[in-house]
C-alpha positions in Angstrom: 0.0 0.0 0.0 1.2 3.3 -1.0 1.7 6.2 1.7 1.7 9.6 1.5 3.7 12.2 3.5 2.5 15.3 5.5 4.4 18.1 5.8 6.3 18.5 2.6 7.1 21.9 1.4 6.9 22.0 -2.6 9.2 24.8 -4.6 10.3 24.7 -8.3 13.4 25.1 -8.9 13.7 29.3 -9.0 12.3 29.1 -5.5 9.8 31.5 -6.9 6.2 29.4 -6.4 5.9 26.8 -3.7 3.1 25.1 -1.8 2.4 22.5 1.2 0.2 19.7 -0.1 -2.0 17.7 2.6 -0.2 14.6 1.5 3.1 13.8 -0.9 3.6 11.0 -3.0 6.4 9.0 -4.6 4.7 6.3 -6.2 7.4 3.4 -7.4 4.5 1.1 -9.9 1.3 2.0 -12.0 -0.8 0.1 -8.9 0.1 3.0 -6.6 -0.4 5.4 -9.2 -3.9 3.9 -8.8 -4.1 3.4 -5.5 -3.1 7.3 -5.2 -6.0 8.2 -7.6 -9.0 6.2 -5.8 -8.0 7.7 -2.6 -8.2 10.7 -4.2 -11.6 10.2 -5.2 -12.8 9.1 -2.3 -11.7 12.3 -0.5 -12.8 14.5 -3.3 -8.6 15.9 -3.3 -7.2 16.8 -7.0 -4.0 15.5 -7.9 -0.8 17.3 -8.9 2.1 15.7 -10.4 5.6 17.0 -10.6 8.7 16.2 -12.2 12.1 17.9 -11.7 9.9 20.6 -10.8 11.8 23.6 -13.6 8.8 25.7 -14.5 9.1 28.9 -13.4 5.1 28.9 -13.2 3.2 27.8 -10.2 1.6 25.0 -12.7 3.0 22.0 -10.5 1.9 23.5 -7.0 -1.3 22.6 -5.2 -2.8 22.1 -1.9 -4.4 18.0 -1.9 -2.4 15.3 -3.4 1.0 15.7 -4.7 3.0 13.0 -6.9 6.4 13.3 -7.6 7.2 10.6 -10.5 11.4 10.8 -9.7 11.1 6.6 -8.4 9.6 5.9 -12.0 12.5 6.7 -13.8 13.4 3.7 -15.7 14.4 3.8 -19.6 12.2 0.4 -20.5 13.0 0.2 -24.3 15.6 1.2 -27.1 15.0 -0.2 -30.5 18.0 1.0 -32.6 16.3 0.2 -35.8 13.5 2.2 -35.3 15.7 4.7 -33.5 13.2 5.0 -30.6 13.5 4.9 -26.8 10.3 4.3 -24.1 11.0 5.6 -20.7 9.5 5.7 -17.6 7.7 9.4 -17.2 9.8 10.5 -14.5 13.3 9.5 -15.9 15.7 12.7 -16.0 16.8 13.5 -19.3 20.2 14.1 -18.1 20.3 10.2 -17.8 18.3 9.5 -20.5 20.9 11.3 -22.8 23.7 9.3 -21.5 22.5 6.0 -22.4 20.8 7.4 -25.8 25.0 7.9 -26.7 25.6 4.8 -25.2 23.7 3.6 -28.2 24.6 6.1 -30.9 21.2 7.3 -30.7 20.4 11.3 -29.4 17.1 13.6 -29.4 16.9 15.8 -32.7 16.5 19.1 -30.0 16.7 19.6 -26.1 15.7 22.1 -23.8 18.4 24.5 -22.1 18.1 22.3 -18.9 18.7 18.5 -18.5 17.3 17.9 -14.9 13.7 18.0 -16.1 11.5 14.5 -16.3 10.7 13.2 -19.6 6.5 13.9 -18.8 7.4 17.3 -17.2 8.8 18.2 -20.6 6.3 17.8 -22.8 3.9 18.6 -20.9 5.3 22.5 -20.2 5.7 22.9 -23.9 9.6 22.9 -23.3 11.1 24.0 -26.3 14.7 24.9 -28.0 15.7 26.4 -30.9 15.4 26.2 -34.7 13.3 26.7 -37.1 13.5 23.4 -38.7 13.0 21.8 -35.0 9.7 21.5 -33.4 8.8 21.8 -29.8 10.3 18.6 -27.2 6.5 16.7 -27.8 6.7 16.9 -31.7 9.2 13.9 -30.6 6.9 12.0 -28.6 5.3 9.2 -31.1 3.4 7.4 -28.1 2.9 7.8 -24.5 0.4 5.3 -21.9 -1.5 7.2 -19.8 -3.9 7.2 -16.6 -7.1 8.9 -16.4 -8.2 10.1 -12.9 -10.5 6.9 -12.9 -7.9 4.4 -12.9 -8.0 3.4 -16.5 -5.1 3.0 -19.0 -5.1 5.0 -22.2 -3.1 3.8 -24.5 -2.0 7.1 -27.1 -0.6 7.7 -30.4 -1.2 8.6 -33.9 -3.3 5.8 -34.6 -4.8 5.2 -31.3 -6.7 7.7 -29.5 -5.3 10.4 -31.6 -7.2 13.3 -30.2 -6.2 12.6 -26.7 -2.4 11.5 -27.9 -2.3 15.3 -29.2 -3.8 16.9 -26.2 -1.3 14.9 -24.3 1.4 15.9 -25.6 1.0 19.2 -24.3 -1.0 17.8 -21.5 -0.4 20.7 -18.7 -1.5 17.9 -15.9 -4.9 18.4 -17.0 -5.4 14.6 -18.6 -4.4 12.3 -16.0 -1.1 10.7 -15.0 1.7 9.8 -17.8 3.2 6.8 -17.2 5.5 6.2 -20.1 6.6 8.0 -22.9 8.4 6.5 -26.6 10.5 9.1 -28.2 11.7 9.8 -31.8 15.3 9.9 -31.7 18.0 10.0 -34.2 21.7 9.2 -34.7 24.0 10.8 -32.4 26.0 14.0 -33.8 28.2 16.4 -33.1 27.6 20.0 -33.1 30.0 22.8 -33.6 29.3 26.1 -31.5 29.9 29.6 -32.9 29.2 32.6 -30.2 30.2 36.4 -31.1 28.5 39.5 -29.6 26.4 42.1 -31.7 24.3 44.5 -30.9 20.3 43.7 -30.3 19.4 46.4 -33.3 21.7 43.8 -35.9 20.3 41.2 -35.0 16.5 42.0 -34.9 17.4 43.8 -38.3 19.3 40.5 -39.6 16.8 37.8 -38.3 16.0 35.9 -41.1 19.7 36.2 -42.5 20.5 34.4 -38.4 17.8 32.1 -38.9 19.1 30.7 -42.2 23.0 30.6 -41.4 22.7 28.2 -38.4 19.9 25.1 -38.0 20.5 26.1 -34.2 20.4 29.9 -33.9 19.7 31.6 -30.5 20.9 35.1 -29.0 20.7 36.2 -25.2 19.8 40.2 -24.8 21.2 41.8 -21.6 18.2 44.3 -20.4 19.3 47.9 -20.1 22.1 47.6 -22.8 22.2 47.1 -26.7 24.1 44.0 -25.8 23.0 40.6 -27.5 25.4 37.3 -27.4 24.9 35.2 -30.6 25.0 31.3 -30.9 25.0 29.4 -33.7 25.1 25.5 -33.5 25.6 23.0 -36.6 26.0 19.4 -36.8 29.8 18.3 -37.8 32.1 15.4 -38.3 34.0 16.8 -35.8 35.7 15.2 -32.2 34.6 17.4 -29.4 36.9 19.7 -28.1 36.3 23.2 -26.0 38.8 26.4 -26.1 36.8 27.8 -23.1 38.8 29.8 -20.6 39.0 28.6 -17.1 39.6 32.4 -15.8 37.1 34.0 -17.4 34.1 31.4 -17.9 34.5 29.8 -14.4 36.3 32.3 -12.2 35.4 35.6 -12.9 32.3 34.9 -14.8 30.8 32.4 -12.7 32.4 32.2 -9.1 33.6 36.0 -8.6 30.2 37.2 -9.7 28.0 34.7 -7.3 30.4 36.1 -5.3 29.8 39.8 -5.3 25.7 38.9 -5.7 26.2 36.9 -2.6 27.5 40.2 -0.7 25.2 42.4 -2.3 27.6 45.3 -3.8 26.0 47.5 -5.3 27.9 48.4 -8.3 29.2 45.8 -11.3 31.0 46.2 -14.1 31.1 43.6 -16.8 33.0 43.8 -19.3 31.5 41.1 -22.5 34.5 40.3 -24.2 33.6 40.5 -28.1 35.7 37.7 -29.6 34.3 34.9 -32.2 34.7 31.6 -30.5 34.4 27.6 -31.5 33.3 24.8 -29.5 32.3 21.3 -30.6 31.1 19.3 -27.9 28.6 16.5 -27.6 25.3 17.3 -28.3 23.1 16.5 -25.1 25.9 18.6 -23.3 25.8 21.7 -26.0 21.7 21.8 -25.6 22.1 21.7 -22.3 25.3 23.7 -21.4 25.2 27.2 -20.2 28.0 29.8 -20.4 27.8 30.8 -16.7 28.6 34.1 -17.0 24.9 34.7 -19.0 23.4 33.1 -16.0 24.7 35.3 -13.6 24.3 38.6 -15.7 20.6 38.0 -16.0 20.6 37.9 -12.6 22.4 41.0 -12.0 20.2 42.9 -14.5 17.4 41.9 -12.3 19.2 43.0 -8.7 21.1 45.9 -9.7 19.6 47.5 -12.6 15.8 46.8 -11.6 14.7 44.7 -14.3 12.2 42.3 -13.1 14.4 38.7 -12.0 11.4 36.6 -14.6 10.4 38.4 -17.6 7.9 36.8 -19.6 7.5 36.8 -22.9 10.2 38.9 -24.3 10.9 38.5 -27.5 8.3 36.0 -29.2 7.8 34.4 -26.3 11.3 33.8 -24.7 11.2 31.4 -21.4 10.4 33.2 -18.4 13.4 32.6 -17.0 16.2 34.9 -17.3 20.1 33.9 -18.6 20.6 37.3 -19.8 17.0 37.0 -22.2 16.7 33.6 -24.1 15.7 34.4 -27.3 15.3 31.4 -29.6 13.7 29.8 -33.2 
């Protein structure tokens, strides 16, 4: 029989929405997925489930019945011919990517974070860049899952389309996902290209961006003309990095938490303007953040009074802010 905890204290990862729900659930097997739902019912509580927990929206907080789906994290199937993979819902992509390599076998697009769980992600609309490249659920090609009354939906494009579509950008609203099979592809290499230009260029030069890389993106730092650019193409390349210890890590990472942590209240940056290369595997290029960006965004936020969350700026950037993620 499955139990529930009282007293757990729910907050996404930006600590910026939390909640205490009556009782909290880590659910190991579909039967306590069900036994979780009928007791539901019976005491009239709705039902919350949460992954890694990375929206920056209070959609996974709630006061009844929490489920956390971390102990169902298991990748069940790879079929290498088809080049698909069915996981568990609550299996990390971080790990997932790993033993996609293992295989020769990546996702076609990622989000910018890896600790997120496979339902989580399609189910927020988590998206990366491209315009060739859909949203994270245009990969999904099948998914089980369970309505609040304890039956089994099988979902795809043949069966139960209409829900297989909702589901895919599901929101919590349909029930519980319990598996999800990916599309994947051959592993690759891509090749990184970052320079700085100035937001006006770039807005001016869009479709020009948008056509010279399959992976563009740019970060805007509020209050300046400032943009970083990225460009990201597959290549027969080994992966290598020229990144600079000092400046990425140190000074652009560790002396800046730094200086946040003490609250000065004057910074300088100084964005150095050279063209640089990196080739590096792609689960860790989706995935990989230049720290300095992260901590910038925050800085525009405490020391220059731009809101620390700025929704949708830029066709719909992420809410988050490293710098401003603006991506196609």
């Amino acid at each position: 029989m499955v139990v529930g905890r009282g007293g757990y204290r729910f907050q996404n990862w930006a600590q910026t929405y939390g909640s205490n729900p009556e009782l909290y659930f880590q659910p190991t097997s579909v039967e306590e997925i069900k036994e979780i739902l009928d007791l539901a019912r019976q005491r009239s509580k709705r039902v919350k489930t949460v992954g890694g927990g990375h929206s920056p929206s209070d959609i996974a907080c709630g006061d009844d019945f929490m489920v956390r789906m971390d102990k169902m994290n298991k990748i069940l199937k790879i079929d290498k011919d088809a080049k698909q993979v069915m996981v568990q819902a609550g299996v990390l992509l971080s790990d997932l990517n790993k033993e996609l390599d293992k295989c020769g076998l990546a996702l076609s697009n990622l989000g910018a974070v890896s600790e997120v769980a496979a339902a989580g992600v399609i189910g927020t609309g988590t998206h990366n860049t491209g315009i060739h490249h859909g949203i994270l659920s245009t990969q999904v090609v099948a998914l089980t899952l369970m309505t609040a009354s304890g039956e089994i939906l099988e979902c795809s494009q043949s069966e139960n389309p209409e829900i297989f579509q909702a589901a895919r950008l599901h929101l919590g609203c349909l029930g519980v996902i319990l598996s999800v099979t990916l599309q994947c592809k051959s592993s690759f290499n891509l090749q990184e290209t970052h320079f700085s230009s100035s937001l006006q260029e770039v807005l001016d030069n869009l479709d020009n961006h948008l056509k010279s890389s399959e992976y563009f993106r740019f970060f805007w730092f509020p209050h300046t003309d400032k943009v970083s650019v990225f460009y990201q193409d597959p290549t027969d390349k080994p992966p290598s990095s020229k990144s600079n210890w000092f400046w990425d890590y140190f000074v652009g990472y560790y002396l800046l938490e730094f200086l946040l942590w003490i609250r000065l209240d004057f910074i300088v940056f100084y964005l150095m303007g050279n063209k640089r290369r990196y080739i590096i595997y792609t689960y860790s290029l989706f995935t990989g953040f230049l720290h300095i960006f992260r901590v910038c965004g925050w800085c525009a936020g405490v020391f220059l009074g731009a809101p620390p969350y700025i929704e949708g700026v830029f066709l719909g950037a992420p809410p988050y802010i490293q710098g401003v993620w603006v991506s196609f």
